[in-house]
C-alpha positions in Angstrom: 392.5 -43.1 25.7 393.1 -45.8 28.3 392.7 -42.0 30.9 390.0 -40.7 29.3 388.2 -44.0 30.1 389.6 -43.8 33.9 388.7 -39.8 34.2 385.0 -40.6 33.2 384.8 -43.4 35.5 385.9 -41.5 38.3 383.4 -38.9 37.2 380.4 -41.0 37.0 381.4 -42.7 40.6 380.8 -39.0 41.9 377.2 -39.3 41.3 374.6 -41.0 42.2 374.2 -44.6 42.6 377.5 -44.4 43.8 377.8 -41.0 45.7 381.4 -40.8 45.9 381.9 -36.9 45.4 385.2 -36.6 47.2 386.3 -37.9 43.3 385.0 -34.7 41.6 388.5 -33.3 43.2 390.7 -35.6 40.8 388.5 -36.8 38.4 389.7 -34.9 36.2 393.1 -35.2 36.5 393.8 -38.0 34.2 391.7 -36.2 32.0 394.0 -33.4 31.8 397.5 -35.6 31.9 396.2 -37.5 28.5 395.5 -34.1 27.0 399.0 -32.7 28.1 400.8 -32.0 24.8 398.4 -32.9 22.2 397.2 -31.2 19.2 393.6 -29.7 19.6 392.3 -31.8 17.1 393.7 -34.8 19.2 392.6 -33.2 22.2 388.9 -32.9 21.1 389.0 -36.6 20.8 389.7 -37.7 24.1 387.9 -35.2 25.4 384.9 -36.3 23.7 385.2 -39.9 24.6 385.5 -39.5 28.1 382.5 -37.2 27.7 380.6 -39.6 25.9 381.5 -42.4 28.3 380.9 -39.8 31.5 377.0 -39.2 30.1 376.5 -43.4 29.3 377.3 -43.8 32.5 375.4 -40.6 34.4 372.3 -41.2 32.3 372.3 -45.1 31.8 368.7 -44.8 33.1 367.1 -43.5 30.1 367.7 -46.5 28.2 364.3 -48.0 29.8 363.1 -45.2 27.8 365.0 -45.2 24.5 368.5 -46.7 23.4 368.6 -44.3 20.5 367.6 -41.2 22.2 370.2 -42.0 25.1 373.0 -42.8 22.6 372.1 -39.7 20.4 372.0 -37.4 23.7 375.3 -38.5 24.9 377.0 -37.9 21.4 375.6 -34.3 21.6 376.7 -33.4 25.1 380.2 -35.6 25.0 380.7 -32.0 22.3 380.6 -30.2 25.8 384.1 -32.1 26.6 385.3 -32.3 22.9 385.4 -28.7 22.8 386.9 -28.3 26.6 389.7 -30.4 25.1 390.1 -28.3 22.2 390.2 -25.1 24.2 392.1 -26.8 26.8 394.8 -27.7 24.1 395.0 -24.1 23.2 395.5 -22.2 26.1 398.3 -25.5 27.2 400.0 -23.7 24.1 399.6 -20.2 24.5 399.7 -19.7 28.2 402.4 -20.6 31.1 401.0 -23.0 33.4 400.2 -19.8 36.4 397.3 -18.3 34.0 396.0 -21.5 33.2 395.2 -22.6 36.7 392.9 -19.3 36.2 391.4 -19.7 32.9 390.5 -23.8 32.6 387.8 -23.6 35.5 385.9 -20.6 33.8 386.5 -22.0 30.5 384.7 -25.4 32.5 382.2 -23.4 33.8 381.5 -21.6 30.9 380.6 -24.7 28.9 378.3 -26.4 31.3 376.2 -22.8 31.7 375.7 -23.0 27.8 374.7 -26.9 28.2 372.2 -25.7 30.7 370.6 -23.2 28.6 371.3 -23.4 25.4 368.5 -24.2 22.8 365.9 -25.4 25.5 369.2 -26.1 27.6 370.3 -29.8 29.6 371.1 -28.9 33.3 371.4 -32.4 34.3 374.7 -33.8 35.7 376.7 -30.8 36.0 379.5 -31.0 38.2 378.5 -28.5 40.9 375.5 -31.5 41.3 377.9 -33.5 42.4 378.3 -32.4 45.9 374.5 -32.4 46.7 375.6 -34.7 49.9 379.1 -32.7 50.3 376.9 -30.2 53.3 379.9 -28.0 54.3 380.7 -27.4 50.7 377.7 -27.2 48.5 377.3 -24.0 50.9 379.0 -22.1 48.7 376.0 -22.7 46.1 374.1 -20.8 48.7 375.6 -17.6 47.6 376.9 -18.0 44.3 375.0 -21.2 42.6 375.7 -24.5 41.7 378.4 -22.4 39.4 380.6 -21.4 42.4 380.7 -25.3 43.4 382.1 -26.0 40.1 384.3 -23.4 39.4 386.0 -25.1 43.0 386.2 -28.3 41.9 387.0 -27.6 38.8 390.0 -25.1 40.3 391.2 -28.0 42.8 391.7 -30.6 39.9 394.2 -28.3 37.9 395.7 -27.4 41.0 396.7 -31.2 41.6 398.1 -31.7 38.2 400.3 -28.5 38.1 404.5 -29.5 37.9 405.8 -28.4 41.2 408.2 -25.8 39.2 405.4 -23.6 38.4 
């Protein structure tokens, strides 16, 4: 759990208040290494923590609103993550670590285009959003959407926990 808590902090430091979107690269990396080896059901846990935790912290702001609705909306997109972990754990079973480097960042992607649409959709803090003051790379969103942005960062950060025997 204790890097669930770190991955989400890192994530929430990549947006605003704190601007620090050079840590969308790793910040999910510890993420990933506390999901290494667990069962999906296991996974799903973690994964939903740091999701839940990841969303306090993005949305804190809506609490001048409503508690309830902010603690309510976080449990319901923290399922976002669960299920990232769930699928994560599966394809960590069922693939060698080369195709997985290609199938976690759709898989990523994927997941935050159905929180952005489905029902009457939540496009709010998706990683792509991130890199709004990243200029030289949030030019890929030009072409290919906020999408393409995080399909990369999403790429980079399974990249950097890969075993060097792969």
């Amino acid at each position: 759990m204790l890097l669930s808590i770190i991955s989400a902090t890192l994530l929430i430091l990549t947006f605003p208040n704190f601007n620090q979107s050079y840590l969308a690269f790793i910040g999910f990396v510890p993420l990933l290494l506390g999901l290494h080896n667990k069962s999906p059901r296991k996974a799903f846990l973690i994964s939903y923590v740091c999701g839940f935790l990841f969303y306090l912290g993005v949305l804190y702001w809506l609490y001048h609103v409503t508690i309830v609705g902010l603690i309510v909306l976080c449990l319901y997109l923290a399922m976002y993550f669960g299920i990232f972990g769930f699928v994560f754990s599966a394809i960590e079973s069922l693939f060698i670590t080369r195709y997985r480097f290609f199938i976690i960042p759709f898989v990523w992607v994927f997941l935050e285009y159905i929180q952005a649409h489905l029902f009457t959709g939540f496009g709010w803090s998706l990683l792509g959003y991130s890199q709004y003051r990243n200029v030289p790379f949030i030019q890929i969103a030009d072409f290919s959407g906020d999408r393409k942005s995080t399909r990369l960062n999403s790429s980079h950060t399974d990249i950097s926990r890969m075993p060097s025997s792969a």
